[in-house]
Steps between C-alpha positions, in 0.01 A plus 500: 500500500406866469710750416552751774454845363564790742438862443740805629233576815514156549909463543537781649252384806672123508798662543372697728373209703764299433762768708267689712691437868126482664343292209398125620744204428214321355410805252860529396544183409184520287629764349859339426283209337325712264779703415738151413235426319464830273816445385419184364616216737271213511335374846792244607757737359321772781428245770916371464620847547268663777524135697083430499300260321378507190096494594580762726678749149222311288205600767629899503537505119145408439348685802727873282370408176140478655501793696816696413640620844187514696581108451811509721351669800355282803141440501268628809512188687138435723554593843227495777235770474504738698329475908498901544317725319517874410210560686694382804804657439327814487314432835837432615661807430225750542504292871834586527517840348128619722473334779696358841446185681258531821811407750813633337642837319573357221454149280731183499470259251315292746221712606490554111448170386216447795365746422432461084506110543852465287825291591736717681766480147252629319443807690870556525549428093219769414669768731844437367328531194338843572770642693312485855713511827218543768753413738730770447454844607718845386503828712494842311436863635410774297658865556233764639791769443337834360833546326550162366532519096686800552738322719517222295560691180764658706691184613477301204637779294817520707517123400426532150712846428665580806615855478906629396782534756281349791491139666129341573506333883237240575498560914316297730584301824460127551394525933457282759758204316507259788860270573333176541656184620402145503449300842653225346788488278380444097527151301714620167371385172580135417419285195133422467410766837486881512701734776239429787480707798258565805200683480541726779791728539659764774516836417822740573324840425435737168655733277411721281688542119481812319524433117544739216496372176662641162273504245745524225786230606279297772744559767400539894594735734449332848469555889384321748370672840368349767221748521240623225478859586559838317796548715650174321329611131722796555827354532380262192424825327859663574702164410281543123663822514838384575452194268366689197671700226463870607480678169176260424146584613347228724133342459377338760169251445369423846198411716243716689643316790537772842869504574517653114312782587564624842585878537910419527484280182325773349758783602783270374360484150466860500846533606603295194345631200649226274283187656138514344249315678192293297286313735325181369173499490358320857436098479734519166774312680535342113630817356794516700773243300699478867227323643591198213840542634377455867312168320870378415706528815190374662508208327894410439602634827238550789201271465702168543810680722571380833653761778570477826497841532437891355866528432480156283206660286652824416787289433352310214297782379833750436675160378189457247547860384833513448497188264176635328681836453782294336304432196140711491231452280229785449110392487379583169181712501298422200126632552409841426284705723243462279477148490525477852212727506288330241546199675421643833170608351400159376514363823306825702205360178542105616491630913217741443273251276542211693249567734642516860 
């Protein structure tokens, strides 16, 4: 029998092998053969304590002496060759990527695979394999805003370094939140079935919520009207002033949005030299960090609620404040207006070169 000889690159890569968590059970018991065997145990003495047969110890001996580790690895095994070609994949995807079926907006795997003569699996492996999703769609807008980096600098400085003695206020208001009810009462959640409820609902009127977000701690300062008018953005603006520290300057990030700019709303900032207005640049709703807090209360409060009435709503929307306002967490800003830029400009390139 020959001696087994290993060398330190050798050990180190058994062992390796050997207790490697994602390693193969059948290459870490080769390695636990070869390794008995180093230390000079003969082939039943190897086979007795890692409970296998001695052919099986004798077979992975030989195959290491022969080819050193390359020996223990699997061999390509023969498969069938292959029924689609790169010349068809790339017909495929320069189909996909350049050109739309003659009765639809967009491909299915379906009209695909008709169309390039392929199963319908293998269109779907080759655009999971290239990342292609022609049957999804994303919305953006781009700001036309004359003022835009500037405002953006602006903003995403008071994020970044927002200035001493002074509190930053995200402002916006979430309109036209409708109290729906269901015509039939909902099915709750049961083992094995979701809540279930009708498709069509009743609805009990609107309201509107007036949201002002801190910055620093990430806690709201709410009110809910009934109406979305500067007459109602003015008694939002004095309970900021009642609500907020009066030896600190206020900065208020809001919307180009009408009621914020009417003649009164104007005259009240002037009478109160401490609020300082910075308008977002327009179709930036992104910028604002309330607007993710509008996402939230839409989505744990309002978008599966059921009310019977206005008076339910602003119910559960003052209930949903005062527990969020129990324990606040602030958004954490981390691109600089530079990046944002930057990034901004790489997609003005991909809009403007892509031939539309």
């Amino acid at each position: 029998m020959p001696e087994l000889k290993l060398s330190v690159q050798e050990n180190n890569r058994l062992v390796e092998w050997m207790r490697r968590g994602k390693t193969s059970q059948a290459l870490a018991m080769r390695a636990r053969i070869i390794l008995a065997g180093a230390k000079g145990l003969n082939n039943g003495e190897v086979a007795r304590d890692l409970r296998v047969t001695p052919q099986t110890v004798g077979k992975w001996r030989n195959r290491f002496i022969a080819r050193r580790l390359d020996g223990l690895l699997d061999e390509p095994r023969p498969g069938a060759p292959r029924k689609v070609g790169d010349e068809q994949i790339e017909r495929l995807i320069a189909t996909t990527l350049n050109q739309l079926p003659r009765d639809a907006t967009h491909w299915s795997t379906r009209s695909m695979a008709t169309k390039c003569k392929v199963s319908q699996s293998t269109v779907s492996r080759i655009w999971r394999t290239f990342g292609l999703q022609p049957h999804r769609t994303e919305t953006f807008k781009l700001s036309t805003d004359p003022l835009f980096i500037d405002k953006v600098r602006d903003i995403v400085g008071l994020y970044l370094d927002p200035p001493m003695k002074a509190m930053v206020l995200c402002v916006d208001e979430k309109s036209q939140i409708q109290a729906l009810d269901r015509t039939q009462p909902m099915l709750p959640l049961a083992p094995g079935l979701p809540e279930r409820r009708t498709h069509d609902y009743l609805r009990h009127g609107t309201t509107t919520l007036f949201a002002a977000l801190d910055v620093a701690t990430g806690t709201v300062i709410g009110e809910i009207h009934r109406r979305h008018r500067s007459s109602e953005f003015l008694k939002f603006l004095a309970t900021l002033e009642h609500e907020t520290p009066a030896k600190l300057d206020i900065h208020l990030i809001m919307d180009n949005y009408g009621t914020h700019k009417t003649p009164t709303v104007r005259a009240w900032f002037a009478r109160h030299p401490r609020f300082h207005v910075h308008f977002t640049p327009t179709s930036t709703s992104w910028i604002n960090q309330v607007e993710r807090w509008f996402a939230l209360i839409t989505e744990k409060q309002i978008r599966r609620g059921s009310h019977r009435s206005t008076i339910a709503l602003e119910t559960a929307i003052r209930d949903y404040l005062n527990i969020y306002n129990e324990n606040p967490r602030p958004f954490k800003w981390t691109k600089h207006a530079d990046e944002i830029l930057a990034s901004i400009a790489r997609f003005c390139k991909r809009t403007s070169d892509s031939g539309h």
